[in-house]
DOFIKOL-687852 format. One line per 8 residues: number of its first residue (from 1); their letters; for each residue x, y, z of N, C-alpha, C. Coordinates in steps of 0.02 Angstrom, whole numbers, plus 50000, padded with zeros to 5 digits. Layout:
<gufis>
NUM	a	X/Y/Z/X/Y/Z/X/Y/Z; ...
</gufis>
This chain:
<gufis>
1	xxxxxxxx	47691/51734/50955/47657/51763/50898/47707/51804/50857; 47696/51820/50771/47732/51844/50752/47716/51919/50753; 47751/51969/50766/47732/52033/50764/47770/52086/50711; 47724/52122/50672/47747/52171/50616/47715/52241/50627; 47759/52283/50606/47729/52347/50629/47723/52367/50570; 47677/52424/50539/47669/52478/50474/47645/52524/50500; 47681/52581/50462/47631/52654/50477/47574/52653/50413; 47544/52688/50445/47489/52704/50388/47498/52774/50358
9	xxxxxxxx	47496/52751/50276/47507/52813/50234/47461/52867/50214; 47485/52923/50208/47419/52961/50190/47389/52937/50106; 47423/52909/50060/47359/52861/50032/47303/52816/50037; 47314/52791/50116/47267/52749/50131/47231/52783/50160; 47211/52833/50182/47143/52859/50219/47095/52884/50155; 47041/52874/50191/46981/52916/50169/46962/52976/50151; 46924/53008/50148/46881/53092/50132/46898/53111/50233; 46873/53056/50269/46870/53068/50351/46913/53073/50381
17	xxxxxxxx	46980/53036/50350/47047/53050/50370/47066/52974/50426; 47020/52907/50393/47023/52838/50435/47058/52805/50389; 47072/52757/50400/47107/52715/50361/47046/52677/50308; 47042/52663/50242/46999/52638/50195/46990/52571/50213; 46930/52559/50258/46938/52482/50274/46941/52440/50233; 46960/52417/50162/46996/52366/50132/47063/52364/50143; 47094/52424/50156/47153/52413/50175/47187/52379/50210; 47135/52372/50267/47158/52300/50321/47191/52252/50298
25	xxxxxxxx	47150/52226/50242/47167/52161/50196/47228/52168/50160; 47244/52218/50154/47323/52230/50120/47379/52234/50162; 47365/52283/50220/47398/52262/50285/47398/52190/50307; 47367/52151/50309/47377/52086/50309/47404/52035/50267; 47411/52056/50220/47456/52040/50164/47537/52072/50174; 47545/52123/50182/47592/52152/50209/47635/52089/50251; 47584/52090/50314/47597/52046/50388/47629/51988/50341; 47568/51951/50296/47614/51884/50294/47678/51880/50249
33	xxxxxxxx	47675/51922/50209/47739/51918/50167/47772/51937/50213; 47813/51968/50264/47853/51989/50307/47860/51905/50367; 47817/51893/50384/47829/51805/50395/47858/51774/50358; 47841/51752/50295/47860/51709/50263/47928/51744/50233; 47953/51809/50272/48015/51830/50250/48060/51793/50273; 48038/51753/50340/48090/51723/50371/48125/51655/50344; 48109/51632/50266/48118/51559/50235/48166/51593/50225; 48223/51570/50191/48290/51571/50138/48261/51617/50084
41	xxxxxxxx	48291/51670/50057/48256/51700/49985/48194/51741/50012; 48152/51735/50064/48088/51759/50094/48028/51759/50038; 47999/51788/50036/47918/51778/50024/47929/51758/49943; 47944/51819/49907/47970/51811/49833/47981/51772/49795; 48064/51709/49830/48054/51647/49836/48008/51605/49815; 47972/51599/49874/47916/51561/49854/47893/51552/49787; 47880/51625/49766/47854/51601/49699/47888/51594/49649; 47939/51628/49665/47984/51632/49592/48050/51579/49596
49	xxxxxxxx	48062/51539/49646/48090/51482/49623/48065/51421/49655; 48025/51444/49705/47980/51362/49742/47923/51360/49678; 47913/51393/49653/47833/51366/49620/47772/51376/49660; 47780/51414/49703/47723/51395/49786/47696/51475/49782; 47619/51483/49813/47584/51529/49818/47531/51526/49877; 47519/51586/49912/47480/51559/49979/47411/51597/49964; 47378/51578/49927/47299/51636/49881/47253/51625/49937; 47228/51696/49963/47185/51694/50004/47141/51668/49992
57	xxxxxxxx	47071/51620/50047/47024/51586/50011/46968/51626/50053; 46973/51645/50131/46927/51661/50177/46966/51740/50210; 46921/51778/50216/46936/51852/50250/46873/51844/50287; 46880/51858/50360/46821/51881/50395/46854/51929/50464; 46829/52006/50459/46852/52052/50494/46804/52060/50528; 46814/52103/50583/46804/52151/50653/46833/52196/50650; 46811/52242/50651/46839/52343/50658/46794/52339/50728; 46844/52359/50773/46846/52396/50817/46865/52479/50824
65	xxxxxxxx	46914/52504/50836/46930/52573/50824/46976/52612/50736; 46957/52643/50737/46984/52675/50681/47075/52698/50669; 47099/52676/50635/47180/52716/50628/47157/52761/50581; 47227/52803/50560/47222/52871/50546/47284/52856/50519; 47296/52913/50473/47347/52968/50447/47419/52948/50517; 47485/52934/50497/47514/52945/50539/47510/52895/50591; 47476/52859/50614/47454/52798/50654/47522/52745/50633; 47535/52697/50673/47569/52655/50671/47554/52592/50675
73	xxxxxxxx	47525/52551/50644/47482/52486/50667/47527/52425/50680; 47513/52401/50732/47569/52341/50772/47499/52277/50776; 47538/52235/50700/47511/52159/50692/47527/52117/50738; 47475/52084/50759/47485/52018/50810/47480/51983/50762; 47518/51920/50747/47480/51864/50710/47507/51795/50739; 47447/51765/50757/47445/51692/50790/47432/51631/50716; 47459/51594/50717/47442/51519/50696/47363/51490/50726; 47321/51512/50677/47246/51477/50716/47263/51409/50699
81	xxxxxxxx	47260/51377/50643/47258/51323/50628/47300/51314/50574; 47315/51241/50547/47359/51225/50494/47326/51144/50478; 47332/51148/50422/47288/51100/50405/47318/51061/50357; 47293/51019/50300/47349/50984/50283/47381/51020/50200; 47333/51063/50173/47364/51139/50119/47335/51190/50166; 47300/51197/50217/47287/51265/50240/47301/51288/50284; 47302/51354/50312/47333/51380/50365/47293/51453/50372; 47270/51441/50429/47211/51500/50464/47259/51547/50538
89	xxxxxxxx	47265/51603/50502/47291/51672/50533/47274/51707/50565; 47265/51709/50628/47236/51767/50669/47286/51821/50664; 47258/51881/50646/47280/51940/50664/47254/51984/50705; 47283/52014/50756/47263/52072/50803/47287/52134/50779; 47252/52185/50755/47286/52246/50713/47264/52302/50771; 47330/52334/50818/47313/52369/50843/47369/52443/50840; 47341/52494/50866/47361/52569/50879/47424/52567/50910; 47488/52550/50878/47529/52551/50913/47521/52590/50987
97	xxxxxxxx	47542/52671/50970/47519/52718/51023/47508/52726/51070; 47418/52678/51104/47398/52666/51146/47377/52593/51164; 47379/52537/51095/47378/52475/51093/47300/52460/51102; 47257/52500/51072/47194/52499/51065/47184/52448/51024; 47140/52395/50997/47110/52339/50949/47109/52403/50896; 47106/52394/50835/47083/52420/50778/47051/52366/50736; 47057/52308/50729/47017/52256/50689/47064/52190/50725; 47004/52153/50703/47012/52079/50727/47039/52031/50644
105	xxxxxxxx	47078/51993/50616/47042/51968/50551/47052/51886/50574; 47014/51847/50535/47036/51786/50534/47049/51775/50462; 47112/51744/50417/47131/51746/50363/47146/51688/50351; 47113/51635/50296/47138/51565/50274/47174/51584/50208; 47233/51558/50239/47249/51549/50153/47268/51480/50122; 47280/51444/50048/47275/51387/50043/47355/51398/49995; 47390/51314/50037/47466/51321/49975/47440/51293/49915; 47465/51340/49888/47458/51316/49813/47515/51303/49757
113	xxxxxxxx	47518/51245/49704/47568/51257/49664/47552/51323/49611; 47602/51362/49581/47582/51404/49543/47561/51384/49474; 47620/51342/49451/47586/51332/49384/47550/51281/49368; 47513/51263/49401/47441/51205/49423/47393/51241/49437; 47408/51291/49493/47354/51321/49531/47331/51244/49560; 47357/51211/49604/47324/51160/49634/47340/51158/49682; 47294/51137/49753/47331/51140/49830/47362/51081/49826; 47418/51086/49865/47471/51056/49889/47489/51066/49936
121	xxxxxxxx	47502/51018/50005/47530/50983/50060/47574/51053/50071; 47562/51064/50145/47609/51128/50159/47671/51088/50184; 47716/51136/50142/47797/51090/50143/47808/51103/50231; 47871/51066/50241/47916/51031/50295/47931/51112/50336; 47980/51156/50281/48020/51201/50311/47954/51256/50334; 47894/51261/50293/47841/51310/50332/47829/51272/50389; 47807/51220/50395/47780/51193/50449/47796/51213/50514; 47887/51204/50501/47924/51228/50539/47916/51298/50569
129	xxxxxxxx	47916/51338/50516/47920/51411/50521/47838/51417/50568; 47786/51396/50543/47718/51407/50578/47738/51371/50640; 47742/51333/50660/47773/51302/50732/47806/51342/50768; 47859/51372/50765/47924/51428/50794/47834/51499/50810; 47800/51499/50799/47713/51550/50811/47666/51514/50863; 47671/51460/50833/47609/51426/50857/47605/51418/50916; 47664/51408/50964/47627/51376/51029/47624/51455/51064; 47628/51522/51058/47628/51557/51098/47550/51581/51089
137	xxxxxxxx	47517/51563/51065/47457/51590/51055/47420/51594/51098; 47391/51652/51131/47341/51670/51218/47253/51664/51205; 47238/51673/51128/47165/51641/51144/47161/51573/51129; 47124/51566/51161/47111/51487/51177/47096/51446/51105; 47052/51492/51079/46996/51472/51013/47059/51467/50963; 47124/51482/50966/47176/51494/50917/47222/51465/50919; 47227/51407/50958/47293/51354/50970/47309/51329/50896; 47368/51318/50911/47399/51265/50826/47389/51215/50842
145	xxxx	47339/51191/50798/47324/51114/50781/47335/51080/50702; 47390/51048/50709/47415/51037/50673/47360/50974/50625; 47341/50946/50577/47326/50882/50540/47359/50879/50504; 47344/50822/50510/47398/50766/50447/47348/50728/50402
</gufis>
């Protein structure tokens, strides 16, 4: 699995002093641009000389425990699936600290060309890159299954 760490800023909390649960979703954005750092050029790239964009289509979370101010959050992210433009992301977002769950997400996102906005066939060298993730994955429900 690929793993990314962020602290959490004191902009992102609340009046309560938790992290603003939309933020998850940005933290997860975070996560994948830091993956897709690993192409030639990294995430940026992509758009600004591949033409390529990965636009979220599906977010569905689980909050388990709360981060905070100062917290350190350590991303799990597995390869759920890959499909033939899509690719479904498990993330485990937990408490560095004590390695408590803080949210579960499952994240689809679809390749897209940019100046089409049309899905398109996830290229050769991601494939690759999602492969070098995929087979370490420990829940069952989250293996890489690749279609063609």
């Amino acid at each position: 699995m690929f793993v990314f760490r962020r602290p959490v800023r004191f902009a992102e909390v609340d009046a309560a002093g938790l992290v603003f649960f939309p933020r998850y979703h940005e933290y997860c954005h975070d996560a994948l641009e830091a993956f897709f750092g690993e192409l030639p050029g990294g995430y940026a790239a992509l758009f600004r000389e591949r033409d390529l964009g990965v636009p979220t289509v599906h977010l569905e979370t689980d909050f388990k425990s709360p981060l905070r101010f100062g917290d350190v959050a350590r991303f799990e992210m597995a390869i759920a699936r890959v499909g033939r433009t899509s690719v479904t992301f498990h993330h485990t977002i937990r408490r560095e600290s004590d390695g408590v769950v803080a949210a579960t997400v499952r994240h689809v996102v679809v390749m897209t060309r940019i100046s089409t906005l049309t899905p398109i066939p996830v290229p050769g060298d991601i494939l690759e890159l999602l492969g070098r993730y995929g087979s370490e994955v420990n829940d069952p429900g989250c293996g890489l299954k690749a279609e063609r």
